[in-house]
C-alpha positions as CSV (number, residue, x, y, z in Angstrom):
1,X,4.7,-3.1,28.3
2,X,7.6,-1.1,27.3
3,X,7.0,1.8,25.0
4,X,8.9,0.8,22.4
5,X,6.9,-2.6,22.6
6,X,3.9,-1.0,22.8
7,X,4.2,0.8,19.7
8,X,5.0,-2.0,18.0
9,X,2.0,-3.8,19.2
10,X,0.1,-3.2,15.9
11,X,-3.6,-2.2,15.5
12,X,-5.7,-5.1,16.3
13,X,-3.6,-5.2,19.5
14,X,-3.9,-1.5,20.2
15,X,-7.3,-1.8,20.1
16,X,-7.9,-4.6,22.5
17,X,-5.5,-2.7,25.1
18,X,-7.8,0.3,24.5
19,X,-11.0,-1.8,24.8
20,X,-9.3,-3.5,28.5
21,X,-8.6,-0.4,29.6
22,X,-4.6,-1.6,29.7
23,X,-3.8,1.7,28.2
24,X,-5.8,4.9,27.1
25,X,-6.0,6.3,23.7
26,X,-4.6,9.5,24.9
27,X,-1.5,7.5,25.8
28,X,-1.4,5.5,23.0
29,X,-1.4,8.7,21.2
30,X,0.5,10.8,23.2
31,X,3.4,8.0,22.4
32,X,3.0,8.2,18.8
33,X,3.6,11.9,18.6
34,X,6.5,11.3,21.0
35,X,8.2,9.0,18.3
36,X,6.5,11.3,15.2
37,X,8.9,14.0,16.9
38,X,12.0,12.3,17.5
39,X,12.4,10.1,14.7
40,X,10.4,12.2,11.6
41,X,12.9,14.6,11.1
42,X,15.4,11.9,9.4
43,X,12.6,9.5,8.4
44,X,9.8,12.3,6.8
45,X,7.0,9.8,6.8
46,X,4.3,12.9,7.7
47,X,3.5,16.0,6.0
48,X,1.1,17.1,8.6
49,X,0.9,16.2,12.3
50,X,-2.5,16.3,13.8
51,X,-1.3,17.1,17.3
52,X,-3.6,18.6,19.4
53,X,-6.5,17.7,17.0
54,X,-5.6,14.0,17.3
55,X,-5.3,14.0,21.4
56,X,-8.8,15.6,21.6
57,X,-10.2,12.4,19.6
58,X,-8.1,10.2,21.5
59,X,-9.9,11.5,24.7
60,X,-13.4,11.4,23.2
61,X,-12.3,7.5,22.2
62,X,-10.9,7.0,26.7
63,X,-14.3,8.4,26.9
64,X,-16.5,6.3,25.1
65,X,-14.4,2.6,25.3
66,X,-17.6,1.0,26.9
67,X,-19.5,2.0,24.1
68,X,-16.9,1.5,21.2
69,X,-16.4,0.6,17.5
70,X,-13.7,-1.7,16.4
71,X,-11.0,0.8,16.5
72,X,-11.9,3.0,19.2
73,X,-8.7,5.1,20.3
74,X,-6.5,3.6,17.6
75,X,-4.4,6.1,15.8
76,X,-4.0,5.5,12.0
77,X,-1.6,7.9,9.9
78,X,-3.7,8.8,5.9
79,X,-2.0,9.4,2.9
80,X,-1.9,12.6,1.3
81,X,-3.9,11.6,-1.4
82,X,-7.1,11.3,0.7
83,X,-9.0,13.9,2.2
84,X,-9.7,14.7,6.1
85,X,-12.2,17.7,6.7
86,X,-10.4,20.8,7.8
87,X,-6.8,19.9,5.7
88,X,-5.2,20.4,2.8
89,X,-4.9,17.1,0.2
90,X,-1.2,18.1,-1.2
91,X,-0.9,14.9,-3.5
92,X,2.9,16.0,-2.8
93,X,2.7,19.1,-5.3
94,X,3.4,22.1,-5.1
95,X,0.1,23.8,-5.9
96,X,-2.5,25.6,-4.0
97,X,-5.4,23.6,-2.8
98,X,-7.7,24.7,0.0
99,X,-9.2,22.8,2.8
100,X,-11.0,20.2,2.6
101,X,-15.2,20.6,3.5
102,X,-15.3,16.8,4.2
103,X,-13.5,13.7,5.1
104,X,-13.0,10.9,2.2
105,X,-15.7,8.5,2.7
106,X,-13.0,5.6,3.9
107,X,-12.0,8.6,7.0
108,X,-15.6,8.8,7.7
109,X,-15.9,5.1,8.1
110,X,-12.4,5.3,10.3
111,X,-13.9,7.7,12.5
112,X,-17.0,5.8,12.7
113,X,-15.2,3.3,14.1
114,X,-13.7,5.1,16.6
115,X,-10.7,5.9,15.1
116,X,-8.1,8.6,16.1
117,X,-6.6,10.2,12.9
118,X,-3.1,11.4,13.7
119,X,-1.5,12.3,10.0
120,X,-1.5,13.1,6.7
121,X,1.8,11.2,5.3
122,X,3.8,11.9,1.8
123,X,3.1,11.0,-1.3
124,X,5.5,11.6,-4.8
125,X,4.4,14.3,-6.8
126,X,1.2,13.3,-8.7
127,X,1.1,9.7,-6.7
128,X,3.0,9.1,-9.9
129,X,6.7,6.4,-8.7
130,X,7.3,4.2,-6.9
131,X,9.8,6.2,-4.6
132,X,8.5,9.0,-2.4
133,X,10.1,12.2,-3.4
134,X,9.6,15.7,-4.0
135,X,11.3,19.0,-4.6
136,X,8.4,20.5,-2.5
137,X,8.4,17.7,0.0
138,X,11.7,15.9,0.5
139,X,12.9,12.1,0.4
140,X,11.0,9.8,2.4
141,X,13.5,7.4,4.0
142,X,12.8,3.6,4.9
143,X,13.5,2.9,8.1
144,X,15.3,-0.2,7.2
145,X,17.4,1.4,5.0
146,X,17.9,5.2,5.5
147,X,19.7,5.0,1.6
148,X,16.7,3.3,0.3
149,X,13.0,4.7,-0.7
150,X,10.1,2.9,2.0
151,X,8.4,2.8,-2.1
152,X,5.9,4.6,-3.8
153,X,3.2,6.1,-3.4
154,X,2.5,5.3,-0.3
155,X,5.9,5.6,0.5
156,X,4.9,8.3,3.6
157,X,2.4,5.6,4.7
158,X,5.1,2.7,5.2
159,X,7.2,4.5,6.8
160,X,5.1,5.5,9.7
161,X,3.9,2.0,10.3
162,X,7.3,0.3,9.9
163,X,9.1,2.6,11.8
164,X,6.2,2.9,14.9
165,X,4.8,5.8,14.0
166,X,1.1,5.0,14.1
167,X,-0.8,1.7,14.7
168,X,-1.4,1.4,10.5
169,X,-1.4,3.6,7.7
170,X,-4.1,4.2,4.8
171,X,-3.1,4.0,1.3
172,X,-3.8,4.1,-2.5
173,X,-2.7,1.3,-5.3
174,X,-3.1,2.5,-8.6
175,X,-0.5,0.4,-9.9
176,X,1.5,-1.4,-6.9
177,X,1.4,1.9,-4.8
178,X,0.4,-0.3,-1.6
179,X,2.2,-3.7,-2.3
180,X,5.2,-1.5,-3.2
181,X,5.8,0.2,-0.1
182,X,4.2,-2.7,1.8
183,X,7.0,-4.6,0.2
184,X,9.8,-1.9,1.2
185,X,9.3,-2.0,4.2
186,X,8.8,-5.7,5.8
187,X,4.6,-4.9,5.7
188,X,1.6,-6.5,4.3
189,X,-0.1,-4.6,2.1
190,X,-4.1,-5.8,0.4
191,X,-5.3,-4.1,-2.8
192,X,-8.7,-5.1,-2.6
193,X,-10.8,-6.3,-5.3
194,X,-11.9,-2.8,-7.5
195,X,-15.6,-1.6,-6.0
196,X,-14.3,-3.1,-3.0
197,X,-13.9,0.0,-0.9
198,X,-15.2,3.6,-1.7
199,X,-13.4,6.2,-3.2
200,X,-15.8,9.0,-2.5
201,X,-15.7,11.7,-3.4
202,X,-13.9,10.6,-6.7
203,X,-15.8,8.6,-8.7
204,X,-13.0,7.5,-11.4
205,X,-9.5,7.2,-9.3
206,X,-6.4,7.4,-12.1
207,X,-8.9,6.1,-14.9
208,X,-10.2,3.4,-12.4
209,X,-7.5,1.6,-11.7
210,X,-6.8,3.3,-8.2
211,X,-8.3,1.9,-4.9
212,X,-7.7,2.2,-1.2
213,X,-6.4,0.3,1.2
214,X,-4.5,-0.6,5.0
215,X,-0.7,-1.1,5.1
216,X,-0.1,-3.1,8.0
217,X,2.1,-5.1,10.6
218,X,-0.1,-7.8,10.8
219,X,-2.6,-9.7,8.4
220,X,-5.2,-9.3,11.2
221,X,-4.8,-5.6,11.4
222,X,-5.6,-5.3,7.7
223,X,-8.5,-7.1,8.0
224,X,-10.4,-5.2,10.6
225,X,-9.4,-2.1,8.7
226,X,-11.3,-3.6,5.5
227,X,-14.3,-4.8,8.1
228,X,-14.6,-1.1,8.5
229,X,-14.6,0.4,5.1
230,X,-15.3,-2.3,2.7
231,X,-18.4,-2.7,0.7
232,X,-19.6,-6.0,1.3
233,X,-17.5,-9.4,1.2
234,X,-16.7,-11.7,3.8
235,X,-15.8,-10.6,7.1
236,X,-11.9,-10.3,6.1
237,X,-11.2,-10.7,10.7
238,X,-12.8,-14.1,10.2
239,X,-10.8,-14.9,7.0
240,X,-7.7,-14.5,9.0
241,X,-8.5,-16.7,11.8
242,X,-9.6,-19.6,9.4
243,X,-6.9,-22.0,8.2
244,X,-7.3,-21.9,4.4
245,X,-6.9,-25.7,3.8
246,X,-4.8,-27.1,1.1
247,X,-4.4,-25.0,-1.6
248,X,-2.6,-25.1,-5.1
249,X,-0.3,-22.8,-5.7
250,X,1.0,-21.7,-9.1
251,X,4.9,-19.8,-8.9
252,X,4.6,-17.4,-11.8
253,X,8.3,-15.4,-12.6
254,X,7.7,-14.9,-16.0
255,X,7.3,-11.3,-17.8
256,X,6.7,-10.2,-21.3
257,X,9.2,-9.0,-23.6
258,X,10.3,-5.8,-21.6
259,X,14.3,-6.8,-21.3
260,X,14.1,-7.4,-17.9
261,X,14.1,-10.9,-15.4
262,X,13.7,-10.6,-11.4
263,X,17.4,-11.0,-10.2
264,X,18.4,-13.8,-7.9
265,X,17.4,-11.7,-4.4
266,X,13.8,-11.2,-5.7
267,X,13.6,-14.9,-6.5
268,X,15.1,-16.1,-3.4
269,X,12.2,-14.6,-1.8
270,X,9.9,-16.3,-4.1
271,X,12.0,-19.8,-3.1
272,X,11.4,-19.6,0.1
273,X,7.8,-18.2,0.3
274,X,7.1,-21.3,-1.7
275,X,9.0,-23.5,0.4
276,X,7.2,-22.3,3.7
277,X,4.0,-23.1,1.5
278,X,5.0,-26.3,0.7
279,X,5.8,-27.1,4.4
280,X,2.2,-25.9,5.3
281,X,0.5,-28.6,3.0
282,X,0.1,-26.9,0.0
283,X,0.4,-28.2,-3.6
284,X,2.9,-25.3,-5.3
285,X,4.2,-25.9,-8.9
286,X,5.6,-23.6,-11.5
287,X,2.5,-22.2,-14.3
288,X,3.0,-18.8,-15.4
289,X,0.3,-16.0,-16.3
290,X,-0.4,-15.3,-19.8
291,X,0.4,-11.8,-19.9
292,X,-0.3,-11.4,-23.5
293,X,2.0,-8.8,-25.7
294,X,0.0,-6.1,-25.8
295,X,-2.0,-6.1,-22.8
296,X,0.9,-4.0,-20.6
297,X,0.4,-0.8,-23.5
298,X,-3.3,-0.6,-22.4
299,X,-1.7,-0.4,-18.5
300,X,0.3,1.7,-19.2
301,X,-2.3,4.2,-21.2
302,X,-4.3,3.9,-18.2
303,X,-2.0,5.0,-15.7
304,X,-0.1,7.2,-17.2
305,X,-3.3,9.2,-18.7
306,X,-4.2,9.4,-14.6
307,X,-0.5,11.1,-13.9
308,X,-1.7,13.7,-17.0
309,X,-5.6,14.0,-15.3
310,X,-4.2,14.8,-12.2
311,X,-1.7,17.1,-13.5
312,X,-4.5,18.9,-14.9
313,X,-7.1,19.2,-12.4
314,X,-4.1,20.5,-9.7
315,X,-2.8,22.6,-12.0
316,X,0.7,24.7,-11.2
317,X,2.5,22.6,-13.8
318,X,5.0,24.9,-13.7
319,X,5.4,24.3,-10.0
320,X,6.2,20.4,-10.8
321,X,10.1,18.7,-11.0
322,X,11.2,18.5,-14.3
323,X,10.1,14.5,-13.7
324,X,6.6,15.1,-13.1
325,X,5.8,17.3,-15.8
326,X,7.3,15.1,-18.3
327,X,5.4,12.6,-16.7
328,X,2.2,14.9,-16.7
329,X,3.0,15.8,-19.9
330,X,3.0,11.9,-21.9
331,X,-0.3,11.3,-19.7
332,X,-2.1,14.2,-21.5
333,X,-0.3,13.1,-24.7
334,X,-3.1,10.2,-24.5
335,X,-6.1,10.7,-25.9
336,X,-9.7,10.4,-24.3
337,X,-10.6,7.5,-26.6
338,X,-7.5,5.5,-26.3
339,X,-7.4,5.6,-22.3
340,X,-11.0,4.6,-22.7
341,X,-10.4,1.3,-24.9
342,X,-7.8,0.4,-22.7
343,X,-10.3,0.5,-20.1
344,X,-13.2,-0.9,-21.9
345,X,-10.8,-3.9,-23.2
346,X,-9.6,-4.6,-19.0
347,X,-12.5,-7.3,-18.9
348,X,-11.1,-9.3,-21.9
349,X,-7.5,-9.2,-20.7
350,X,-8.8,-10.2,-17.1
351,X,-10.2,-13.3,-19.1
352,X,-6.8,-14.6,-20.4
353,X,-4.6,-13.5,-17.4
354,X,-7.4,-15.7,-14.7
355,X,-7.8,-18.7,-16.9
356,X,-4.3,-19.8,-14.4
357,X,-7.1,-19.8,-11.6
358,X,-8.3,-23.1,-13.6
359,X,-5.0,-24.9,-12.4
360,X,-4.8,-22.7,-9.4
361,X,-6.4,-21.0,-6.5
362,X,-3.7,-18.4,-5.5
363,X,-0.7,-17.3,-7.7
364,X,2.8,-16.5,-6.0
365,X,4.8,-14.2,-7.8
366,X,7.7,-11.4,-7.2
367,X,6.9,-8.1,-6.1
368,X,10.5,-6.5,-7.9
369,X,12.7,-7.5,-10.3
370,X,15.7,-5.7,-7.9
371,X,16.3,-4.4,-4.7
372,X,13.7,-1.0,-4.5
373,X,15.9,1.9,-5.8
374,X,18.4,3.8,-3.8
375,X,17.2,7.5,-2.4
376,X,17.6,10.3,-5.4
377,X,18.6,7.5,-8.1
378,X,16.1,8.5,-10.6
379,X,17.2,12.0,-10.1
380,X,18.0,13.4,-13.7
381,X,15.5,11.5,-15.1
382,X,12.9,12.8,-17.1
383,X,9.4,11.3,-17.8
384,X,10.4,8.9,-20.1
385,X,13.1,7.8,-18.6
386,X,11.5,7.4,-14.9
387,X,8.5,5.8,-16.7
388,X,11.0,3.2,-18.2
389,X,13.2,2.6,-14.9
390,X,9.3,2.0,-12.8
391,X,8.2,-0.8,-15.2
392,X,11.6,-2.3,-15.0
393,X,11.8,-2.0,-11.6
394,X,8.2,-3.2,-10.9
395,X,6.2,-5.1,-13.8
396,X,4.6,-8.0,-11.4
397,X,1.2,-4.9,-9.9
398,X,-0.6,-2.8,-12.2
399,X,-2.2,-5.8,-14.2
400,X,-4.1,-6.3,-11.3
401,X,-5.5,-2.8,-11.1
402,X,-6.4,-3.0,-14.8
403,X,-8.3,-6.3,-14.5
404,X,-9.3,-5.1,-10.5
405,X,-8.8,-8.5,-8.9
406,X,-7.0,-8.1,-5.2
407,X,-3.6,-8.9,-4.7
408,X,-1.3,-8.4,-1.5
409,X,2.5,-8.1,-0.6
410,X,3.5,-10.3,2.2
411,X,7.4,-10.3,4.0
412,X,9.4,-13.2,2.6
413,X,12.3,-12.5,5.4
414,X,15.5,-10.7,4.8
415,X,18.3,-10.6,2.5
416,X,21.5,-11.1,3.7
417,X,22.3,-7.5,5.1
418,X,19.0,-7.5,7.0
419,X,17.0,-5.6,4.0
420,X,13.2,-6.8,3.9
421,X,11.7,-9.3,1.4
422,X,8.7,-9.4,-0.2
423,X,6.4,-11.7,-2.4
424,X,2.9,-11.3,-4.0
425,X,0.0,-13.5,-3.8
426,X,-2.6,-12.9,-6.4
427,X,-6.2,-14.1,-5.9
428,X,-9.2,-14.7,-8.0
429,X,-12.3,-12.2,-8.7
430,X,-13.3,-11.4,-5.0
431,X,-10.4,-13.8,-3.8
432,X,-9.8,-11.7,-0.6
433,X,-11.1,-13.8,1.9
434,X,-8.6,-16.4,0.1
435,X,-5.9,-14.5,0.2
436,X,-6.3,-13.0,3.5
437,X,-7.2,-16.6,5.3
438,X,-3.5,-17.7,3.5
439,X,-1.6,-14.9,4.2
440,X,-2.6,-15.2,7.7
441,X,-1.2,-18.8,7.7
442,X,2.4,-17.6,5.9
443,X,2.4,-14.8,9.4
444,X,1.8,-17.2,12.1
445,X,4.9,-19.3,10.5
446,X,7.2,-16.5,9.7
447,X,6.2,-13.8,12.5
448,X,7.3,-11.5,10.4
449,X,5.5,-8.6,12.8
450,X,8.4,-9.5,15.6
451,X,11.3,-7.4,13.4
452,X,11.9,-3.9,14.0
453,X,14.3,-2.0,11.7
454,X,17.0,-0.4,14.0
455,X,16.7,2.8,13.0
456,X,13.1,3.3,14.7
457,X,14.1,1.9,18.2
């Protein structure tokens, strides 16, 4: 196999290669750092290389393939909002944390798999847009598109994975911040069901709303990451072997009153995501969500309270761009017993939004109203402004994280120019399986893991 090819390979293939003896870790490795070093400089997906650190685990994985956990040798890049033992969490700030006594729990269950952990990638200031940029930092580039953002905020996370930086990335979604980038960057991304996967050691992540989760070239690789860290639920490797039989499929475009309507790129993908559907069996007809008017003010007390928490418990705020501390500065502006009631009310607004999975067993919908947002666009922008330009730019994700049900990004081909596509699929209550078994299906018809942006050759 070429390098380049191999690289490409994805994680589930990585793995078996490992597990054949075809290739070692240490050269699997080895040829990820290679890459890391000639392409990172333009692309800025990492904001710590784990060199030598990583190449001794990938010789302790060569070491112990007969006697080896699903992902023995296979390197996978973390995002800067979750801890490894030894390193600094950043959370793209500049503030002064100190090292780390102890992985997150979803490292320690990486590394119990066997695992080689080869990055810590870049997140926005505060985890708080959906483009990855800081003063402290830099622009995050999508290797797609070196104008465009790879998305928000895992942003550092897609990157690495699109542009063959790592076998698959680890992220967080709060409000989108793994579909987002997923989306960005011709990925799939899964936001698990809330409870799904631990977030040890925090116990609350962005007023609950926040969980982690793979970013992937392939459906499959996804699914063994989630076999490894999930808490409970079906096996999500069987899920995507299993044809999902006939399923109805509801096309929801629809927003509340926010003065925005996806533009004719965004439902193109949407078009022709539910034509592919159609041509696999499935019955797909237009019913929208009932999003309610007031349900997207408790989403956004929520989330933005979570930019103003973690504002706080970093401190530095004078450190922060002119952006985030406005930001920081309307989430602290909320108080405890408001961010609260929007919490406490999540179960009744999960009631209306799933009474479509009466008519429907999976729910298609955009994943941006517009093309994802040029590099430095918002610059100038202050907190309200950015706040504004996110929801506009985004309003399909974060009702999901409120009401906690998983959702995933899947490639709906390429615009015109070769820019990526994306669409969402929205499940039920503990719809994973669901929605990984279908997702699986839309893969094998698209191969969407065959493309390779040019920049990352």
């Amino acid at each position: 196999m070429e390098p380049a090819d191999l690289a490409f390979a994805g994680l589930t293939r990585h793995a078996e290669l490992i597990a054949a003896g075809e290739v070692s870790s240490r050269e699997l490795t080895e040829l990820f750092l290679g890459r890391i070093a000639r392409l990172d400089p333009l692309l800025n997906a990492f904001r710590v290389v784990l060199g030598e650190r990583a190449l001794a685990e990938a010789d302790a994985a060569d070491a112990r393939r007969g006697d080896a956990g699903p992902l023995n040798g296979v390197p996978i890049a973390i995002k800067d909002d979750i801890h490894i033992a030894g390193e600094r969490t950043a959370y793209g700030c500049d503030a002064d944390p100190q090292p780390q006594p102890a992985d997150s729990e979803v490292v320690a269950r990486l590394r119990a798999a066997g695992a080689v952990i080869i990055g810590k990638t870049h997140v926005p200031e505060l985890m708080a847009t959906p483009f990855t940029e800081s003063p402290t930092f830099g622009v995050t580039r999508n290797p797609w598109d070196l104008q465009r953002t790879s998305g928000g905020s895992s942003g550092g996370s897609a990157t690495a994975v699109a542009a063959g930086l790592a076998s698959a990335a680890l992220g967080s979604d709060g409000a989108g911040s793994i579909r987002i980038p997923a989306a960005c960057t011709g990925l799939f991304g899964l936001k698990a069901q809330r409870g799904r996967v631990p977030s040890a050691p925090d116990t609350n992540a962005h007023q609950g709303m926040s969980v982690f989760g793979p970013l992937t070239r392939t459906v499959r690789d996804a699914a063994r990451i989630m076999d490894v860290i999930a808490d409970g639920g079906p096996s999500l490797v069987e899920a995507a072997g299993t044809d999902p039989g006939r399923l109805r499929i509801a096309i929801s475009t629809a927003l509340p009153p926010i003065g925005v309507k996806p533009d004719a790129e965004q439902l193109r993908a949407v078009a022709s995501t539910a034509a592919v559907l159609r041509e696999l069996g499935h019955e797909v007809t237009d019913r929208d969500f009932d999003w309610g008017l007031t349900m997207g003010n408790r989403i956004l007390a929520r989330f933005v309270r979570g930019i103003g928490d973690m504002a706080t418990e970093l401190g530095h705020r004078d450190r922060l761009s002119p952006r985030a501390r406005g930001l920081a500065r309307l989430g602290r502006s909320i108080p405890d017993a408001v961010a609260r009631s929007a919490a406490d009310q999540a179960a009744a607004d999960a009631e209306r939004l799933n009474r479509i999975f009466e008519h429907a067993d999976v729910v298609l919908t955009p994943m941006f109203t517009r093309r994802p947002p040029r590099v430095r666009e918002f610059d100038g922008r202050g907190g309200v402004r950015t706040l504004v330009g996110m929801t506009r730019l985004a309003p399909y994700n974060a009702a999901f994280n409120h009401t906690g049900q998983p959702a995933v990004s899947v490639p709906a081909g390429f615009a015109a120019d070769g820019f990526p596509l994306a669409a969402q699929l929205v499940g039920p209550p503990d719809g994973e399986a669901r929605l990984v078994s279908l997702s699986a299906q839309l893969e094998r018809a698209r191969d969407w893991a065959a493309a390779r942006p040019a920049s990352a050759s």
